[in-house]
Backbone as CSV, one residue per row, in Angstrom:
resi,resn,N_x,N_y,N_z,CA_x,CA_y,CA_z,C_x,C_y,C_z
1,UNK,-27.134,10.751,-11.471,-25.908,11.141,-12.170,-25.931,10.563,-13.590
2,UNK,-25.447,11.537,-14.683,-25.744,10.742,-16.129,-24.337,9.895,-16.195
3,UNK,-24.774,8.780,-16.813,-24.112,7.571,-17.082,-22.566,8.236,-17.957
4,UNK,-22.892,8.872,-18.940,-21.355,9.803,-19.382,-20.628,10.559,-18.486
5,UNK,-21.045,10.911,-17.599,-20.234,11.799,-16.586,-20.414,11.533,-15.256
6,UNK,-19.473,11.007,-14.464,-19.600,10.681,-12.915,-18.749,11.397,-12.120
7,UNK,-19.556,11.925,-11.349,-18.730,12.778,-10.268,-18.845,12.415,-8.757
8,UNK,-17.867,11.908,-8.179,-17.735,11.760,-6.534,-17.062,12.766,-5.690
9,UNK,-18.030,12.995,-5.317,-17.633,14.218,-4.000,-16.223,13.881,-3.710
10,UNK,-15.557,14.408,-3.153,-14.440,14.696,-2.185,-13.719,15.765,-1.664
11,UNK,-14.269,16.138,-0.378,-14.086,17.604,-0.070,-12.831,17.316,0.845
12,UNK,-11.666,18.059,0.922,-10.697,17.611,1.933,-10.795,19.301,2.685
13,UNK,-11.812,18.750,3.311,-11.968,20.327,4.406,-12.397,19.814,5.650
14,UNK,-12.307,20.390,6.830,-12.619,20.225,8.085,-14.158,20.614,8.703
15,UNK,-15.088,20.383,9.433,-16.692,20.277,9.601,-16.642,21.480,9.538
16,UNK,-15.973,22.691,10.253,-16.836,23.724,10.139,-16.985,24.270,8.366
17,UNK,-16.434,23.593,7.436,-16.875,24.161,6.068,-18.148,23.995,5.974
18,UNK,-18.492,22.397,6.058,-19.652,21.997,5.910,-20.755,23.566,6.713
19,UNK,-20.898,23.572,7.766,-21.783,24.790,7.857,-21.870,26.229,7.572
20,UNK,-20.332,26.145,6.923,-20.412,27.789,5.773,-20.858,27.455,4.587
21,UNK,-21.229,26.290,4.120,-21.518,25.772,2.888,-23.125,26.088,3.282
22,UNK,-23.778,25.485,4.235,-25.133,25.864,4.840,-25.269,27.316,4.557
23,UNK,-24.678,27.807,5.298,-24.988,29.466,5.554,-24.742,30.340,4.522
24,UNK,-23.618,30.078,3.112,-24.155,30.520,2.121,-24.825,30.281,1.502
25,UNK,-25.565,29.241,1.402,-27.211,29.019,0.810,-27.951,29.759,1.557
26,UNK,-27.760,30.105,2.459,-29.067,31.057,2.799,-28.769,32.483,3.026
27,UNK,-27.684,32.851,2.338,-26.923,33.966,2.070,-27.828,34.948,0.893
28,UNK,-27.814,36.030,0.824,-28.771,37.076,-0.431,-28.042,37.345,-1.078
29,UNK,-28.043,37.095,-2.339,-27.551,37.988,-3.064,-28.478,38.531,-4.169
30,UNK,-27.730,39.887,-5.117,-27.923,40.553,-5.535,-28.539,39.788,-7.081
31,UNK,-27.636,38.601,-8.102,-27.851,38.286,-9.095,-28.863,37.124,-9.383
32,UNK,-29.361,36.933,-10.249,-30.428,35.788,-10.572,-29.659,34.772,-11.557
33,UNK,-29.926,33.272,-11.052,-29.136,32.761,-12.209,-29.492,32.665,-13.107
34,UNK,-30.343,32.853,-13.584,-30.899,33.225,-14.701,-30.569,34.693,-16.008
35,UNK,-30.102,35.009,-15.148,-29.347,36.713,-15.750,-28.371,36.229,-16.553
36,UNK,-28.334,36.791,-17.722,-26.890,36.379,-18.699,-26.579,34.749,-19.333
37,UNK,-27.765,34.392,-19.038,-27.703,33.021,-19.082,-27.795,32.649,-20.550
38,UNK,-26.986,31.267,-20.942,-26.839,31.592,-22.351,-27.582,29.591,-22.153
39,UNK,-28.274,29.568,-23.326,-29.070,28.133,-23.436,-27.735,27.142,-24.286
40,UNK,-28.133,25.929,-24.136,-26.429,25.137,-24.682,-26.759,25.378,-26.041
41,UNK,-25.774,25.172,-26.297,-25.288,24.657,-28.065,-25.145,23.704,-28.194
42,UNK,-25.833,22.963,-29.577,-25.844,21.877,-29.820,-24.640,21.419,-30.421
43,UNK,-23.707,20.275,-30.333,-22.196,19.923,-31.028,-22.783,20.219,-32.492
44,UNK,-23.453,20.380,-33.538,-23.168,20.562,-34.423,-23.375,22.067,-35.117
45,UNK,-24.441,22.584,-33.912,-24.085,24.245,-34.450,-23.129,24.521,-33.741
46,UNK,-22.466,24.559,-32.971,-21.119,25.320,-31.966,-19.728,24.497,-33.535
47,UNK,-20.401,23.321,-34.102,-19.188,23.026,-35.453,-19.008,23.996,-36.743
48,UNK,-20.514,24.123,-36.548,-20.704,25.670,-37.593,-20.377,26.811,-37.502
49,UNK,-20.178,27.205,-36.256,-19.961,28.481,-35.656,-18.592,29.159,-36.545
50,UNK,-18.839,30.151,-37.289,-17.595,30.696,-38.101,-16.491,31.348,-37.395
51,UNK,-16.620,31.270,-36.263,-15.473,31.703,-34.939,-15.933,31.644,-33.966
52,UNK,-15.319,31.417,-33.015,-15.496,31.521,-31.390,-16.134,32.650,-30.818
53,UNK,-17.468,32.629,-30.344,-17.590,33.677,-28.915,-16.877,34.563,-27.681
54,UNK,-17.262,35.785,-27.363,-16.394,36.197,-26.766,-16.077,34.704,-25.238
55,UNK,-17.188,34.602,-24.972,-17.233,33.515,-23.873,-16.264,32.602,-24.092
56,UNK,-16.797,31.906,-25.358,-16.113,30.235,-25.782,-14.334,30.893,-25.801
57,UNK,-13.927,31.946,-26.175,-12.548,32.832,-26.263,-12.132,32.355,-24.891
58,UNK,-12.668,33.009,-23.911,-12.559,33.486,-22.324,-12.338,32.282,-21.965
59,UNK,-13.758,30.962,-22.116,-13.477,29.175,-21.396,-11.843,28.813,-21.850
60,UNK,-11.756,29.102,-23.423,-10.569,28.258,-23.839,-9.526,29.063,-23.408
61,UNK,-9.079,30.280,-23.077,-7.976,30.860,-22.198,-7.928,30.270,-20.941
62,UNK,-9.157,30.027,-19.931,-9.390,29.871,-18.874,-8.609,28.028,-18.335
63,UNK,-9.253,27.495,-19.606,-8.738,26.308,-19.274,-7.445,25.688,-20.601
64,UNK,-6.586,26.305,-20.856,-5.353,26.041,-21.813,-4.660,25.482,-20.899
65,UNK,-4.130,26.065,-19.492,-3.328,25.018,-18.927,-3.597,23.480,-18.390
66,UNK,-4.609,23.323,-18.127,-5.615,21.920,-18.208,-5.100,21.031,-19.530
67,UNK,-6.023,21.635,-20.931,-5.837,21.243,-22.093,-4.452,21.057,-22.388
68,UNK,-3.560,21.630,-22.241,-1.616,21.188,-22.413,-1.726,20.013,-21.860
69,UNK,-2.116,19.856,-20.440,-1.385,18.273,-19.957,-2.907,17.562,-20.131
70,UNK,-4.072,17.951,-20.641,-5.287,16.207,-21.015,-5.847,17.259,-21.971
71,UNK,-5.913,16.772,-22.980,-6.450,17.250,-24.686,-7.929,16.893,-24.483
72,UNK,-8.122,15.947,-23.728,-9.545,15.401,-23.877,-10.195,15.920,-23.286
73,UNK,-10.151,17.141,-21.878,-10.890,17.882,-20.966,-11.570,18.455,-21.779
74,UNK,-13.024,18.231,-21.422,-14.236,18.997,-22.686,-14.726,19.868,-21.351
75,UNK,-14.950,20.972,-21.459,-15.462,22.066,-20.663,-17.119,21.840,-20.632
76,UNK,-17.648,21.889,-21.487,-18.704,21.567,-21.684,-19.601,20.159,-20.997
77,UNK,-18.977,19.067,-20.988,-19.658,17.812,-20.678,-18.878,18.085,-19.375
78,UNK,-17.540,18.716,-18.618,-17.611,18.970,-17.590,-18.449,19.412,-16.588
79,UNK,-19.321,20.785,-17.345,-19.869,21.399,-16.398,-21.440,20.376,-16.119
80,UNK,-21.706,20.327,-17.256,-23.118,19.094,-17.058,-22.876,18.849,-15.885
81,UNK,-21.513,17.520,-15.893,-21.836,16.913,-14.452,-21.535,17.660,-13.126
82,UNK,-20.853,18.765,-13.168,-20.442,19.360,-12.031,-22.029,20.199,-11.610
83,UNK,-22.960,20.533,-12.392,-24.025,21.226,-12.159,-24.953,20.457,-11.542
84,UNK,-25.087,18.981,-12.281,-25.983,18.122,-11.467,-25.723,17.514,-10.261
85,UNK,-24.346,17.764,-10.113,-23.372,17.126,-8.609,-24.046,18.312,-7.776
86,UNK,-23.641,19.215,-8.281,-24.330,20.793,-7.416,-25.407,20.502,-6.825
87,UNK,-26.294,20.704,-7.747,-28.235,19.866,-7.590,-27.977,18.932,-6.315
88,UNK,-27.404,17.825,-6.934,-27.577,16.938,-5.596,-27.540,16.856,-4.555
89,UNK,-26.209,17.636,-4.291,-25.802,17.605,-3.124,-26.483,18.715,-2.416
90,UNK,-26.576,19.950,-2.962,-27.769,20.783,-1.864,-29.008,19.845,-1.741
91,UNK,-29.838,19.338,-2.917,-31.207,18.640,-2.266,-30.952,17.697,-1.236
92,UNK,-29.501,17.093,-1.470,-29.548,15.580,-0.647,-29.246,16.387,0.657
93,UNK,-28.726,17.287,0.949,-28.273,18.079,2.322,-29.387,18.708,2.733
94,UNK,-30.321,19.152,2.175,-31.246,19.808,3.010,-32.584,18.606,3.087
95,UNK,-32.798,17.713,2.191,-33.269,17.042,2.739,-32.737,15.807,3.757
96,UNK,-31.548,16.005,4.393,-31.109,15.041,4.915,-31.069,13.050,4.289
97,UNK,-30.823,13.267,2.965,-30.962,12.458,2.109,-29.354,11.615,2.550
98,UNK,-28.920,10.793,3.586,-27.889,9.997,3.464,-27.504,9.146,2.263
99,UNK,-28.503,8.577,1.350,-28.167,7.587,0.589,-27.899,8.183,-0.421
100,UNK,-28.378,9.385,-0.801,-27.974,10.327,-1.554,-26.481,10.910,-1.602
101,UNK,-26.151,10.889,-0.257,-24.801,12.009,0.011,-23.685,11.184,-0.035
102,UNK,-23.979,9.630,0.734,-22.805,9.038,0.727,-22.092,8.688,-0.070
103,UNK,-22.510,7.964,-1.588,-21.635,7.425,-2.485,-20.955,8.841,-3.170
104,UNK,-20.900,10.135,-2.809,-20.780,11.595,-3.315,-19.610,12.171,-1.993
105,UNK,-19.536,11.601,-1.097,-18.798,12.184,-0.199,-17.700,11.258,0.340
106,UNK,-16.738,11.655,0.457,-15.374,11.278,1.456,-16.503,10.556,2.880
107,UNK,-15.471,9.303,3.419,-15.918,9.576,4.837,-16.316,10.450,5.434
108,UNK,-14.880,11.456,5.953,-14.743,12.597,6.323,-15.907,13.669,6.462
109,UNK,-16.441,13.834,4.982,-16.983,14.969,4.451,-18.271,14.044,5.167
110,UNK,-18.144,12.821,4.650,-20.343,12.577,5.263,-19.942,12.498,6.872
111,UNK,-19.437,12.489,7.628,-18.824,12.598,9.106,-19.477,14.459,9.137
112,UNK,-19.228,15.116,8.603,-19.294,16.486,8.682,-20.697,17.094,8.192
113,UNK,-21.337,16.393,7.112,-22.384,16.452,6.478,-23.670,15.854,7.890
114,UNK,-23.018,14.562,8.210,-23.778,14.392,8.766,-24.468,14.844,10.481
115,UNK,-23.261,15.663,10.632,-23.345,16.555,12.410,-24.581,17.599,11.750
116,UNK,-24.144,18.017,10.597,-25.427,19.205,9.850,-26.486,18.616,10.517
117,UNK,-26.561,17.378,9.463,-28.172,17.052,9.371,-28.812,16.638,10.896
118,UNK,-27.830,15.975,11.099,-28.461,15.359,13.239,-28.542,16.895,13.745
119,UNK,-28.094,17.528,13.928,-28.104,19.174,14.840,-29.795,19.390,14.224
120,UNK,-30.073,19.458,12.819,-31.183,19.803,12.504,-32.148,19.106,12.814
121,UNK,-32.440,17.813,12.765,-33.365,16.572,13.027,-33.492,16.733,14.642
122,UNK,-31.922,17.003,15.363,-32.364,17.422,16.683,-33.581,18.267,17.407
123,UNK,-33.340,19.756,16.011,-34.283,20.575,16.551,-35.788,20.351,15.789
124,UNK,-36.364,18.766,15.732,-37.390,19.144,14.690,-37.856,19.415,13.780
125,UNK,-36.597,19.514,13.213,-37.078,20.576,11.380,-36.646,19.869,10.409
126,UNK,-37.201,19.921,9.264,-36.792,19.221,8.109,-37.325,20.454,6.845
127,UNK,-36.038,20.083,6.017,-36.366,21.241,4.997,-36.334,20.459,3.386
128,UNK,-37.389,21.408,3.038,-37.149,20.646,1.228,-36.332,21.827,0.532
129,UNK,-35.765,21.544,-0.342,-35.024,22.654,-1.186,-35.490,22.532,-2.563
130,UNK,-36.101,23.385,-3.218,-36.058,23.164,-4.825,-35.487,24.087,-5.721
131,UNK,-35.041,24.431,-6.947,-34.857,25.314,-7.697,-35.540,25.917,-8.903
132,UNK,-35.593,27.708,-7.849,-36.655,27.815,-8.809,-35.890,28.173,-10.392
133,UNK,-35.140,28.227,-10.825,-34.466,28.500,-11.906,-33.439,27.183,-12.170
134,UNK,-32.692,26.578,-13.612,-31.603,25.895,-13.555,-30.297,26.489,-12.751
135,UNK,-29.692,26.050,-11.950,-28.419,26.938,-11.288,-27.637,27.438,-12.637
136,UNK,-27.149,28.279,-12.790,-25.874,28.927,-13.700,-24.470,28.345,-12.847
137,UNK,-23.613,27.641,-14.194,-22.334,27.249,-13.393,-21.628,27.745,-14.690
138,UNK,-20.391,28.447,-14.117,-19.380,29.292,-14.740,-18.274,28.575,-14.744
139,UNK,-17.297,28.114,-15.962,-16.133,27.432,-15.482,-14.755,28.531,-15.270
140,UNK,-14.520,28.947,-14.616,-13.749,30.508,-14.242,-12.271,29.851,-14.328
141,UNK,-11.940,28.518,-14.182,-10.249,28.006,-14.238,-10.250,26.669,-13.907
142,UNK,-9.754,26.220,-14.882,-9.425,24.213,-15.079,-7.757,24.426,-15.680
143,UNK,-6.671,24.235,-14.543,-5.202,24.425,-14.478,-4.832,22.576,-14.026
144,UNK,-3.603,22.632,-14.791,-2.915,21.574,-13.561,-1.959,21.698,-12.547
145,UNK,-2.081,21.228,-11.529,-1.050,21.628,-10.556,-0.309,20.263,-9.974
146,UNK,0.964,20.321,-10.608,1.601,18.984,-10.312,0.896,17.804,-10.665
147,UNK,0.302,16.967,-9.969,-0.113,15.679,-10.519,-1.656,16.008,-10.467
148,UNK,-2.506,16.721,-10.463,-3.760,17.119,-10.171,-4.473,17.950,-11.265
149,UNK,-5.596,17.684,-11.552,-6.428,18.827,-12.809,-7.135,19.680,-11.668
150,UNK,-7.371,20.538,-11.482,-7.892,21.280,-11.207,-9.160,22.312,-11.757
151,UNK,-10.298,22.218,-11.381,-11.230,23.267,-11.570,-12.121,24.122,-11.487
152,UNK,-12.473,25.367,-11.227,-13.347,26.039,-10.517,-14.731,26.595,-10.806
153,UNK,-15.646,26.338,-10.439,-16.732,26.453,-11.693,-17.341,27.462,-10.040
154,UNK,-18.159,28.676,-10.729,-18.979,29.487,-9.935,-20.063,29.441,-10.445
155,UNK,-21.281,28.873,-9.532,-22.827,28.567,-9.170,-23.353,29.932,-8.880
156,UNK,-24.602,30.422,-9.733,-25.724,30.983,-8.969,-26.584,30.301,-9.251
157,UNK,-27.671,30.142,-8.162,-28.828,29.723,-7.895,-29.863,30.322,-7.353
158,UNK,-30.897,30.031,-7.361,-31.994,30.733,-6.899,-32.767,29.525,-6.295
159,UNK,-33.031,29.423,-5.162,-33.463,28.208,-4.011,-35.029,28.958,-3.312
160,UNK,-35.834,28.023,-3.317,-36.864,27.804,-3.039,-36.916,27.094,-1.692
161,UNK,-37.049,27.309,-0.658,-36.685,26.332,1.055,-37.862,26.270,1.786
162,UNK,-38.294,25.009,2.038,-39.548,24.746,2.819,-38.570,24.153,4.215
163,UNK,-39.121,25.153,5.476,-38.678,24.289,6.592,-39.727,24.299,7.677
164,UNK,-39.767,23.252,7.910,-40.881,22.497,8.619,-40.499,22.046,10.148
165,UNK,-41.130,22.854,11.222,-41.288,22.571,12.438,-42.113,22.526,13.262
166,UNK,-42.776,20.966,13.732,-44.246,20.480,13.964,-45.363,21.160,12.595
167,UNK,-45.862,21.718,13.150,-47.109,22.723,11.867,-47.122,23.232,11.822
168,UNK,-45.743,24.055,11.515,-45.127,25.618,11.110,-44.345,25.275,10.236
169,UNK,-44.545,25.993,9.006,-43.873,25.756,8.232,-43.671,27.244,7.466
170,UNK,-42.230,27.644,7.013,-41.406,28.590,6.618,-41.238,28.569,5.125
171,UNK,-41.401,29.120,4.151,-41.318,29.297,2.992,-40.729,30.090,3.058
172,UNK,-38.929,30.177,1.748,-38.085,31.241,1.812,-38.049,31.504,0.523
173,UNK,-37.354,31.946,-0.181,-36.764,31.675,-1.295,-35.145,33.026,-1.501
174,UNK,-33.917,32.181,-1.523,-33.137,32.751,-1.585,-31.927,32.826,-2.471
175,UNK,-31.499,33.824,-3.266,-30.314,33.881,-3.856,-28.854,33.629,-3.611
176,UNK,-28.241,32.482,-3.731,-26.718,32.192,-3.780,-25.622,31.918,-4.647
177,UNK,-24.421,32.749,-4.061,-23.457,32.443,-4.945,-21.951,31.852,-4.053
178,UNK,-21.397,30.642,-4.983,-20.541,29.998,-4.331,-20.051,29.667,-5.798
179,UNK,-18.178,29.299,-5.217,-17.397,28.713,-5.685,-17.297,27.470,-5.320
180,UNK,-16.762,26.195,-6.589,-16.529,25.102,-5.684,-15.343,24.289,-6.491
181,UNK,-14.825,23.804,-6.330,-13.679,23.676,-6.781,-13.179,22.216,-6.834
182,UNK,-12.949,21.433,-8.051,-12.834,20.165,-8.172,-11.476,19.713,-8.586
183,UNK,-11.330,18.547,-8.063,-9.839,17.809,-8.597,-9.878,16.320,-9.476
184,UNK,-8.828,15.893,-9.540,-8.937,14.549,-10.390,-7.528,14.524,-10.309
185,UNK,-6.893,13.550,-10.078,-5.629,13.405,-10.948,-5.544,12.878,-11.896
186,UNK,-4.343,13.266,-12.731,-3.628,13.337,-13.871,-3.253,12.084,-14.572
187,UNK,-3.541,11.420,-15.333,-3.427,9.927,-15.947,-4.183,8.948,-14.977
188,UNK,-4.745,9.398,-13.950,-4.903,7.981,-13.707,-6.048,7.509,-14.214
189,UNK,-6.690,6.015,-14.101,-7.586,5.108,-14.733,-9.117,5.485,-14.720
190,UNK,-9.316,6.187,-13.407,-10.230,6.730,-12.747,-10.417,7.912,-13.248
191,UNK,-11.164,8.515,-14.097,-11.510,9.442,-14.711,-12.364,10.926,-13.682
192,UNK,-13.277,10.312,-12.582,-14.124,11.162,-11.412,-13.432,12.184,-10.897
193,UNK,-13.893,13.536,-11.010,-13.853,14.485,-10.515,-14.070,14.440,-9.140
194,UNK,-13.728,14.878,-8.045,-14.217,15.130,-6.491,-14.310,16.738,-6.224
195,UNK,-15.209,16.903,-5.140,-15.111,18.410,-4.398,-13.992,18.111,-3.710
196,UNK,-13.359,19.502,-4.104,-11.751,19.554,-2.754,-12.236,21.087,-2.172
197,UNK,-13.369,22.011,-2.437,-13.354,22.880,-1.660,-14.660,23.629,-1.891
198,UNK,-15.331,24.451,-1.279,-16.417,25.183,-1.246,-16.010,26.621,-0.669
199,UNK,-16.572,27.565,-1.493,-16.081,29.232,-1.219,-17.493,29.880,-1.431
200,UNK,-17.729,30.952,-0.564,-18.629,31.838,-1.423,-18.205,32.910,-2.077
201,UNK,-19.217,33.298,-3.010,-18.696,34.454,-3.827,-19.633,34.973,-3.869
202,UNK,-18.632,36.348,-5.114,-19.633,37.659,-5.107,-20.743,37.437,-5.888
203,UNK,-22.125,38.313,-5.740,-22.836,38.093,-7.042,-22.696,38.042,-7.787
């Protein structure tokens, strides 16, 4: 996790999410994240920029009600960390990476994370996950709701899956798209974003 941006899991959902969260990773879809994909801007050309993008238009509509109650919500150094939280937490889940998952998850959520990984270790198998592309994360709505920031950023990825049982081993590679949806509250000291939910979506 980069030292400017820290993000701790916190999903307030019940176990069976955890295995729709599984099963849309290995869900098909239609788009590549790589499609439409725009490379960052550096803070001092996006200062040059003689007006806003249709996009940069769309983020700052998307997240105005955010920006009213915290001026300081940067969309940008948001998504960084919400993308590498992404990263993590699929590698640390499919590789059954505990030390990875825990300081990132609620009790709860590693309670739920972790029935995943034992059911799998049960049957023998262990999987690596890599990406063959950077995931694309979309920030689609950063609102506040009562004492809470709220925000929804939509992931495509393109996953690479080695699963391994005795000396069989499965090479996949599959397209996913999911919503995931983060909170924080509002003034307090603690700046960390958490997961409060996981959705899939359309391509």
């Amino acid at each position: 996790m980069p030292s400017h941006f820290t993000i701790i899991v916190f999903a307030v959902i019940a176990a069976f999410v955890l295995f729709q969260l599984y099963n849309v990773l290995g869900k098909k879809v239609g788009r590549q994240p790589q499609e439409d994909a725009r490379a960052p801007v550096p803070a001092d050309a996006a200062a040059a920029a003689p007006r806003p993008t249709l996009l940069d238009a769309a983020v700052l509509t998307a997240t105005a009600g955010l920006r009213e109650r915290d001026p300081s919500f940067d969309p940008g150094r948001f998504l960084d960390g919400a993308r590498q939280a992404y990263e993590t937490i699929v590698r640390g889940y499919a590789a059954g990476d505990r030390g990875a998952l825990k300081p990132l998850l609620t009790p709860a959520v590693m309670e739920s994370f972790e029935a995943g990984m034992a059911a799998r270790e049960a049957r023998g198998e262990s999987e690596q996950v890599e990406f063959v592309y950077p995931p694309r994360a979309d920030l689609e709505l950063a609102s506040a709701e009562g004492d809470r920031a709220v925000a929804k950023v939509r992931f495509l990825a393109e996953l690479r899956s080695r699963l391994t049982r005795g000396e069989a081993e499965t090479v996949d590679e599959r397209r996913t798209a999911e919503h995931w949806t983060f909170e924080r509250p509002l003034g307090a000291s603690n700046p960390n974003w958490v997961l409060a939910r996981v959705e899939p979506a359309s391509a």
